[in-house]
KESEZA-239956 format. One line per field, with one value per residue (C-alpha): residue in one letter; x, y, z. Coordinates in steps of 0.05 Angstrom, whole numbers. Last residue first. Example, Ala and Ser with C-alpha at 12.3 -4.5 7.8 and 13.67 -1.06 7.14 Angstrom:
2
rest: S|A
east: 273|246
north: -21|-90
up: 143|156
END
This chain:
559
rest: X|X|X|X|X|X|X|X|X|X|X|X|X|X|X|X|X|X|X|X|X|X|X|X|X|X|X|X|X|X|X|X|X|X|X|X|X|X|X|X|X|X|X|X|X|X|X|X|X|X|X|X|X|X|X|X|X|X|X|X|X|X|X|X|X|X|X|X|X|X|X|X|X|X|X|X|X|X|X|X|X|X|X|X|X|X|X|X|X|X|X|X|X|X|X|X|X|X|X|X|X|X|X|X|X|X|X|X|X|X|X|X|X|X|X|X|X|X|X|X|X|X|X|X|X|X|X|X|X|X|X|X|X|X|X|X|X|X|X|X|X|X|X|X|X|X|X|X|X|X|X|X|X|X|X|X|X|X|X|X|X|X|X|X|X|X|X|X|X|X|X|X|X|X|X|X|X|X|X|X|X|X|X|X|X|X|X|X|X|X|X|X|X|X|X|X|X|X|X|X|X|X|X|X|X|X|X|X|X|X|X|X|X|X|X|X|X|X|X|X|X|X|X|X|X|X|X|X|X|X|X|X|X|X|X|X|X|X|X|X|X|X|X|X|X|X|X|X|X|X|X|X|X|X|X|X|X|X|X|X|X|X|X|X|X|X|X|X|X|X|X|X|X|X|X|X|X|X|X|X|X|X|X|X|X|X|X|X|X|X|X|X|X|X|X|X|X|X|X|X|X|X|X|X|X|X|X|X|X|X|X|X|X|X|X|X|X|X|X|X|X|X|X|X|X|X|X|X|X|X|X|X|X|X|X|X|X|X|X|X|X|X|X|X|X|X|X|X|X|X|X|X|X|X|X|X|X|X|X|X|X|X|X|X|X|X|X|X|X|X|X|X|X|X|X|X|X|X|X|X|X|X|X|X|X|X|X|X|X|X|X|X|X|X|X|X|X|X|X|X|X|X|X|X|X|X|X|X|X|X|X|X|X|X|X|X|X|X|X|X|X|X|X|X|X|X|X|X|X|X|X|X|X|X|X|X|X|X|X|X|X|X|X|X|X|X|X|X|X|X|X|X|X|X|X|X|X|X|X|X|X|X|X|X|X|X|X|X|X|X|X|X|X|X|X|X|X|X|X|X|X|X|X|X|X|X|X|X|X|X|X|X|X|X|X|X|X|X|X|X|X|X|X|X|X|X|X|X|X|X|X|X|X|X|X|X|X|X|X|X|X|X|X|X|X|X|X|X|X|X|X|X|X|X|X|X|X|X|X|X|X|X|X|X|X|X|X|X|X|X|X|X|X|X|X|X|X|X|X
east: -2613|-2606|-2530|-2520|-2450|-2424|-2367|-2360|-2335|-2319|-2239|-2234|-2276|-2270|-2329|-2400|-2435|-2513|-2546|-2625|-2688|-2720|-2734|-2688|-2670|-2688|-2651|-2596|-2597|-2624|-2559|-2504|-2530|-2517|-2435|-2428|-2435|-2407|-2454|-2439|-2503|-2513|-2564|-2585|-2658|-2681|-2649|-2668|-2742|-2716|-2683|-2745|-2790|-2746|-2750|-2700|-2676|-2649|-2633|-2577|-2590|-2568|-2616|-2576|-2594|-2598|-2645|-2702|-2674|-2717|-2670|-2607|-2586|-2559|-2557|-2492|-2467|-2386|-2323|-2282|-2250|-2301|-2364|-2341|-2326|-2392|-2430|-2393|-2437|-2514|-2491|-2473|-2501|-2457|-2495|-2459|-2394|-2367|-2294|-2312|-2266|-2203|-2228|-2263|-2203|-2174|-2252|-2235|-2168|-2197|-2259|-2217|-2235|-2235|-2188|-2135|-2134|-2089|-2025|-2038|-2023|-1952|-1970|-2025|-1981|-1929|-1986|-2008|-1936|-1918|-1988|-1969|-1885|-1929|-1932|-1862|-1857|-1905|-1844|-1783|-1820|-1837|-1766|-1782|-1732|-1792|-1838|-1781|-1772|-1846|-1861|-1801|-1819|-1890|-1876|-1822|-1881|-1931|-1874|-1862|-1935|-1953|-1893|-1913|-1985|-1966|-1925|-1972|-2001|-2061|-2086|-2159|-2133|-2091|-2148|-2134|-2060|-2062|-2112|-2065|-2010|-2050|-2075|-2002|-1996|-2056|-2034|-1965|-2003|-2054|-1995|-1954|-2014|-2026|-1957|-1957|-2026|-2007|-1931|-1973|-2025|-1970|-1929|-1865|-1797|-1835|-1823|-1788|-1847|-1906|-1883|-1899|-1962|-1993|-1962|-1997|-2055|-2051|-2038|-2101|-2146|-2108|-2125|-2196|-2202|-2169|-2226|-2273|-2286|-2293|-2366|-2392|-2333|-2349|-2415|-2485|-2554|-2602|-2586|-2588|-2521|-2490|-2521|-2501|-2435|-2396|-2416|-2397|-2332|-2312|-2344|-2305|-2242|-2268|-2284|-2207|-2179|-2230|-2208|-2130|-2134|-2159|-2232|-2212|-2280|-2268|-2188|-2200|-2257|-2204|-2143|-2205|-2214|-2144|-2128|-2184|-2167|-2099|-2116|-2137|-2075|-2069|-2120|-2163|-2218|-2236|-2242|-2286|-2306|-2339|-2380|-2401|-2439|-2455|-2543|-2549|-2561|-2494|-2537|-2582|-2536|-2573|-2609|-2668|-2681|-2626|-2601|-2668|-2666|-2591|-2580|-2643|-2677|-2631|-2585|-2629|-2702|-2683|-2633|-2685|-2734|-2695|-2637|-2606|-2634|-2621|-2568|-2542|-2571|-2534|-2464|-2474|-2486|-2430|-2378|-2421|-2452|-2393|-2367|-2428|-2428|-2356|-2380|-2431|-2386|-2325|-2374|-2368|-2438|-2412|-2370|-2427|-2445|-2395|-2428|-2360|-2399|-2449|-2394|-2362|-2428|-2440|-2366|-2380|-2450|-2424|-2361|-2416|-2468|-2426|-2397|-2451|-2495|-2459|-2404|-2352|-2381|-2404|-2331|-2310|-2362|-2329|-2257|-2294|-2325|-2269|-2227|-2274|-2257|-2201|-2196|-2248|-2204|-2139|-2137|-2175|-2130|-2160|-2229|-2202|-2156|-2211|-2243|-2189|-2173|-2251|-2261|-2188|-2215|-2285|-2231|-2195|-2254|-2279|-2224|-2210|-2289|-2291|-2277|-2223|-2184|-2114|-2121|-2189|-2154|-2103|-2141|-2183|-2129|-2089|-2017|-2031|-2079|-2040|-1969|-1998|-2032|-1957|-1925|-1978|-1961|-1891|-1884|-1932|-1973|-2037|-2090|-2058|-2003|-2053|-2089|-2024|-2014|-2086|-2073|-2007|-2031|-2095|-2045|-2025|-2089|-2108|-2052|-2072|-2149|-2124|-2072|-2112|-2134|-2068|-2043|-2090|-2082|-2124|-2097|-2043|-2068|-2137|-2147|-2112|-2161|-2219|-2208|-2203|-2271|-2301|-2284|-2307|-2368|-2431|-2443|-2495|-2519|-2517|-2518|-2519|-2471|-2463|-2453|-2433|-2422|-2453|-2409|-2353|-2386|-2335|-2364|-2302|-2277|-2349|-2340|-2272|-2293|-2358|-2324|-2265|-2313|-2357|-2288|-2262|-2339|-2349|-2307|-2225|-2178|-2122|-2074|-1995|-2015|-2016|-1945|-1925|-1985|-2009|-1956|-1889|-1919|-1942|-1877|-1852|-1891|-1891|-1814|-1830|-1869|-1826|-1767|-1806|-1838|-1768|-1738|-1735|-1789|-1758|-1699|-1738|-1783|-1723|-1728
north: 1079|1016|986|915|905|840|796|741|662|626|612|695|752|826|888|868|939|925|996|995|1025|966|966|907|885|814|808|827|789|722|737|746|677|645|673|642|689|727|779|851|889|956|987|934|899|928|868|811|830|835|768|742|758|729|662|616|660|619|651|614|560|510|441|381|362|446|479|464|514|555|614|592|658|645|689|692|733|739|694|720|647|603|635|643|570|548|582|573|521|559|624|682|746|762|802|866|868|921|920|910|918|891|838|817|800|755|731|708|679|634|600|545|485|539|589|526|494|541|553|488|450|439|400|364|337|324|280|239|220|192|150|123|114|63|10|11|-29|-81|-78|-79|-140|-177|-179|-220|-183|-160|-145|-102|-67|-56|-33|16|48|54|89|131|145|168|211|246|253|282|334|360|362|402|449|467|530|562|508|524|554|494|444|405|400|395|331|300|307|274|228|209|199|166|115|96|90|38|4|-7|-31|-76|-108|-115|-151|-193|-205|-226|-270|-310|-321|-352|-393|-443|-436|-368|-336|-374|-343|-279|-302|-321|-251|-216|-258|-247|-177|-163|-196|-149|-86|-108|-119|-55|-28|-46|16|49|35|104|149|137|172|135|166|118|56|-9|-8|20|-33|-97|-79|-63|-138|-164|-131|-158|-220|-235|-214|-277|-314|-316|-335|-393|-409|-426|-490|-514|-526|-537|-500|-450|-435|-431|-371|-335|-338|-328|-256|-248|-265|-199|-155|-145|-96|-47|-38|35|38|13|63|44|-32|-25|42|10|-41|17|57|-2|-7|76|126|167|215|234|265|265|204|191|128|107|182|194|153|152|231|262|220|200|263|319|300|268|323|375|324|334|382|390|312|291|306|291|214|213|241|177|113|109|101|73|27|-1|-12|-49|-89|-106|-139|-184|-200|-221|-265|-309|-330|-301|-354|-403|-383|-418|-451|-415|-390|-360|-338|-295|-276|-248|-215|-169|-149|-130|-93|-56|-53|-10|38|50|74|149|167|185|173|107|95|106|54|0|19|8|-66|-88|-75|-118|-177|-175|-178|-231|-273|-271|-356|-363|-321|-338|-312|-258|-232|-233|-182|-136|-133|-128|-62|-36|-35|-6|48|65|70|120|163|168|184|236|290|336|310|289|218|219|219|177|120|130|129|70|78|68|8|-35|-17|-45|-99|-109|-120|-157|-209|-207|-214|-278|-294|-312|-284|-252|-215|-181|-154|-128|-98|-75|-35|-8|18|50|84|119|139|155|206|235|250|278|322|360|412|419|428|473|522|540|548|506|471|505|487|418|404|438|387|319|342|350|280|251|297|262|282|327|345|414|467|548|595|592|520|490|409|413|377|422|488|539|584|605|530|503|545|528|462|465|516|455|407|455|479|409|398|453|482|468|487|526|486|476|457|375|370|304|271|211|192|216|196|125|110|126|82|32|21|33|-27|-71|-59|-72|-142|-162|-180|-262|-268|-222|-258|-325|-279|-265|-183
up: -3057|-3017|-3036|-3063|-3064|-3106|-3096|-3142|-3134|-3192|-3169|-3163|-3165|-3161|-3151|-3188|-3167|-3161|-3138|-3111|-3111|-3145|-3219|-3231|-3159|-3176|-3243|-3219|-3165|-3195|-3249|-3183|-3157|-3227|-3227|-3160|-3088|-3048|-3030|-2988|-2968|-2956|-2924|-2889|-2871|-2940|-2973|-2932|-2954|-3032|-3019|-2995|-3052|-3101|-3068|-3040|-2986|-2923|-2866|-2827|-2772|-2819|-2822|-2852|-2928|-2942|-2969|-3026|-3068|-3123|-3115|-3070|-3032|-2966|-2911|-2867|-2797|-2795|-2784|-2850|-2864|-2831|-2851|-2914|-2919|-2892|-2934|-3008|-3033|-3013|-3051|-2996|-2970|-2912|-2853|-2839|-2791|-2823|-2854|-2927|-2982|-2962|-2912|-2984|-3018|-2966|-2972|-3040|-3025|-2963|-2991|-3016|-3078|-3126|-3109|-3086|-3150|-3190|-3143|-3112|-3177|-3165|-3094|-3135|-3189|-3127|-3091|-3161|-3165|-3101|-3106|-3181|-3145|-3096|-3163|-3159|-3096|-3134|-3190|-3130|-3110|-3176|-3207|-3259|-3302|-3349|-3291|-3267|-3336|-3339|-3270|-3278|-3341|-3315|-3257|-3305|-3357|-3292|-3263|-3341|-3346|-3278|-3281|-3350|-3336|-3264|-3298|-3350|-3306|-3328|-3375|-3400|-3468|-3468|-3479|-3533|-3517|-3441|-3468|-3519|-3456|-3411|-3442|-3467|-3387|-3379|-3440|-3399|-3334|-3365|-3406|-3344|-3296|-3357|-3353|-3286|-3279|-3331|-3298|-3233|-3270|-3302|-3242|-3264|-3233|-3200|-3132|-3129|-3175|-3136|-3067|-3107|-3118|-3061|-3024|-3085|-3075|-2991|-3012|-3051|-2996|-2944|-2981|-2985|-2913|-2899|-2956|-2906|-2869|-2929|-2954|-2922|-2953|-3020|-3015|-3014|-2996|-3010|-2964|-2993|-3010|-2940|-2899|-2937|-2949|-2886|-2863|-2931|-2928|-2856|-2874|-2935|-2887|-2842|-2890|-2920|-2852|-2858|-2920|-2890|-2914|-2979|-2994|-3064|-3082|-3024|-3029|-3110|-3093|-3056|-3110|-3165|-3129|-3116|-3206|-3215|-3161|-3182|-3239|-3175|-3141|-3165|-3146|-3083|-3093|-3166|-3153|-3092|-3125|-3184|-3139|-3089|-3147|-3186|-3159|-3171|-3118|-3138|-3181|-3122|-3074|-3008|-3032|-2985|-2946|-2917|-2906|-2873|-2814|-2784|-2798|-2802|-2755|-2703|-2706|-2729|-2711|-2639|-2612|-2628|-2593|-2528|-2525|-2462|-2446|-2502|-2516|-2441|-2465|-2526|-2486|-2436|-2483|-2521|-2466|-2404|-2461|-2494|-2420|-2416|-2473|-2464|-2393|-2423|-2488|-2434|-2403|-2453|-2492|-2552|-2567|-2568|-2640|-2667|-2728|-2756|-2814|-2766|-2719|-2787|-2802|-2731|-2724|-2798|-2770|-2701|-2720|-2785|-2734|-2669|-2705|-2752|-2693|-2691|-2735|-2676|-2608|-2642|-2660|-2586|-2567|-2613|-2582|-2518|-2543|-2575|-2511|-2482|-2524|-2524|-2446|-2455|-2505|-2466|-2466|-2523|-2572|-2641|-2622|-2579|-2635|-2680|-2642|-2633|-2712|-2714|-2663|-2693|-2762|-2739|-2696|-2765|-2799|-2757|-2748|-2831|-2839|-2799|-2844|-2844|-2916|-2914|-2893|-2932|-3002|-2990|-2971|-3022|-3072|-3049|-3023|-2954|-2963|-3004|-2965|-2899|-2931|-2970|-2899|-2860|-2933|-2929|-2848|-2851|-2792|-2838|-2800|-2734|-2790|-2835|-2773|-2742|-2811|-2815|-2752|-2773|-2829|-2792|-2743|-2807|-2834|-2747|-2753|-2810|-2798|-2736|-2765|-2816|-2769|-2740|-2810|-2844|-2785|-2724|-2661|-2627|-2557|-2558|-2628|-2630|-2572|-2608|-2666|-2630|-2590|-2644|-2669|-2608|-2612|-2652|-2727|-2756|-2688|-2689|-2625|-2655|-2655|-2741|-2721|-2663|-2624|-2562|-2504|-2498|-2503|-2484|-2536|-2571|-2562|-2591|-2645|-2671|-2666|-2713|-2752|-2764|-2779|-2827|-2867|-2890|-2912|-2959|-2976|-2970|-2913|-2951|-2980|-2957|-2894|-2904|-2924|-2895|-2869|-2906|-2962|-2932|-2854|-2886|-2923|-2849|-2814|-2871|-2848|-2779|-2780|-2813|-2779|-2703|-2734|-2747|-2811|-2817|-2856|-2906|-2922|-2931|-2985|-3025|-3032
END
């Protein structure tokens, strides 16, 4: 599309345009797979829990109060579960619907920066069709939510600074979209806004702005919204409350790796260009697009800070901290996803002015040779491994979707037709979520609890404690809704405190053992050799009865 053509589309075409690209690439279909172990399952427990116990404050877990995460979330989740009940779809919604209010967000963010329609546009498409982005849109985690309201907290922010006369009503809106994000992740939501705003003031030598009294009154409606639940916490719950949630989860995640291989200096750096694929081979020519503003000192670098800020200001308290999961550095890939379009926007505007954009056919030609070699990949690979391939539908549909992405990226790149080829780069999204559609069939026993305890309603109709490998707790919890031990021989437990027995020895299972006559495990093919091993000799019978997706059930019965 001619860029003059496209400024003058209106602001209410636009946006329902990547509304519904959004809907197609966030929501749409989000119950065909079961809820997924473990963390889909936990949120959803949690909720389910606190509705069964009409506990609307305490977050649950196997009946008992947990303070993993604070309750706005919950309390998204035991709406849709008192308004609807409990399927994979009303559970996923939430994370959904904020994905796609997060596109229009960064649009509106986009568009208060620069005020160009092509470049709020392509943000909007940047972030909606990367990876990450797709990934936690259809995942129940909090991380989607939060984001989203950081995102809002800055977008609202910056539209104080640049909008003096309304600033303070901005600016206080800020402050209770900020507290809502605290009721969401906890402290986070308030440092990464407040971090990102303070280096983009210190940059600024601006400083006085937040002497307005609008920052004295959005503090305190930040405080009557954040502030009220912890103190009830604590109250109810006292130094509980205080080892969980401020030590356990603010404290000890800085300073211990939950996941130990991830705790490495490149572990954020690789998914900053990992995370925003397929967009990623343009991060190269937008990084020396910025860095030219700031040694030309060209207009508009200020603009450019600010979104350096945003990412910095995300940055500089997740890397230091131990524990590190994609999820905690992506509340500024918006910011990232607007960098990459203001290049792409750059360059574009390039192509009609001059007739060529170097970087932009590179980019396009090595997006089309990286898809074109994953597909043969593919192929080789469903070759050398067929034994493993259940289904080969999926490999045949991924390759022939990836070869006509990069069919069409090449031919369009050829013709210099650089919008319909960025448009094109959306079809790697489209075809990554109909590989995974076809693969449901074969993915869903091992990333879902839900066939193998369809199974086990079969077999056992008691209401026995579940012995169950460390993993799969949650989800069997979820899907069959009964009392759970875990077995995890030599385990140090779990990262958050479960109020579930937990047998880590062989002396313990044995005691667990005699508490029942017979006991029911589901468990992974390791579990079932500790119990083998440990009732060798013991007056009891192990029968190994069906198993699917690597999960077994055993009966243990006391001769």
């Amino acid at each position: 599309m001619r860029p003059d053509r496209f400024e003058t589309l209106s602001h209410k075409k636009l946006v329902g345009i990547l509304m519904a690209a959004a809907y197609a690439l966030l929501m749409m279909g989000n119950g065909f797979v079961s809820l997924t172990h473990p963390d889909e399952v936990f949120y959803v427990q949690s909720a389910k829990e606190m509705v069964a116990h009409h506990s609307w404050l305490t977050p649950m877990i196997f009946d008992a109060p947990q303070f993993e995460k604070p309750i706005f979330f919950f309390w998204l989740l035991a709406l849709n579960i008192k308004l609807f009940g409990i399927t994979p779809f009303v559970a996923r919604f939430w994370p959904a619907f904020f994905a796609i209010l997060g596109v229009a967000v960064t649009y509106w963010a986009a568009w208060m920066l620069f005020e160009r329609k092509r470049l709020a546009f392509l943000s909007g498409l940047v972030l909606a069709s990367s990876f990450i982005y797709l990934a936690l849109a259809r995942a129940v985690l909090t991380d989607m939510v939060f984001s989203v309201l950081v995102t809002m907290t800055i977008a609202l922010f910056y539209a104080g600074y640049k909008y003096r006369a309304s600033a303070d009503q901005w600016i206080v809106l800020a402050a209770a979209v900020s507290g809502v994000a605290v009721l969401t992740k906890g402290v986070l939501g308030i440092i990464f806004p407040a971090a990102a705003i303070l280096i983009f003031l210190l940059y600024k030598r601006d400083l006085a702005f937040l002497k307005r009294r609008g920052i004295w009154t959005g503090l305190c409606v930040f405080l009557l919204i954040a502030l009220p639940w912890h103190v009830v916490m604590y109250q109810w719950y006292g130094q509980e409350f205080i080892r969980e949630y401020v030590h356990n989860v603010h404290i000890r995640r800085v300073l211990e790796a939950e996941h130990a291989r991830l705790d490495n200096w490149y572990f954020y750096l690789g998914l900053m260009f990992g995370g925003i694929l397929p967009w990623s081979f343009f991060w190269p020519p937008a990084a020396r697009l910025v860095w030219r503003q700031f040694r030309e000192r060209l207009p508009g670098r200020d603009k450019l800070f600010f979104l350096l800020a945003w990412i910095i200001g995300v940055y500089i308290f997740v890397q230091p901290a131990h524990s590190k999961l994609a999820s905690y550095v992506f509340p500024a890939f918006p910011a990232v996803a607007i960098l990459i379009a203001y290049y792409l926007d750059h360059a574009l505007r390039h192509a009609v002015e001059s007739g060529r954009a170097k970087a932009l056919t590179l980019c396009g030609h090595m997006i089309a040779a990286f898809l074109a070699a994953a597909a043969a990949g593919a192929v080789v690979a469903a070759n050398i491994f067929k034994d493993f391939v259940v289904h080969p539908a999926p490999v045949y549909v991924f390759t022939a979707l990836l070869a006509v992405t990069a069919v069409c990226i090449f031919v369009f790149n050829r013709k210099r037709e650089y919008s319909k080829m960025l448009l094109a780069h959306a079809g790697v999204t489209v075809t990554l979520l109909a590989v995974l559609l076809l693969a449901r069939p074969s993915a869903e026993p091992w990333v879902s609890c839900k066939d193998i305890t369809d199974i086990f309603k079969t077999i056992d109709h008691s209401s026995s404690t579940v012995l169950t490998s460390k993993f799969y707790v949650r989800g069997i919890r979820f899907y069959t809704d009964r009392k759970m031990a875990v077995i995890d021989i030599n385990g140090e437990g779990f990262f958050s405190p479960h109020p579930v027995p937990f047998l880590n020895t062989d002396q313990k299972v044995l005691d667990f053992l005699k508490t029942q006559p017979v006991t029911y495990a589901i468990v992974k093919e390791g579990n079932i050799r500790d119990l083998k091993r440990i009732v060798q000799g013991q007056p009891y019978r192990l029968e190994e009865l069906r198993g699917v997706g690597g999960k077994h059930i055993v009966r243990i019965e006391k001769l």
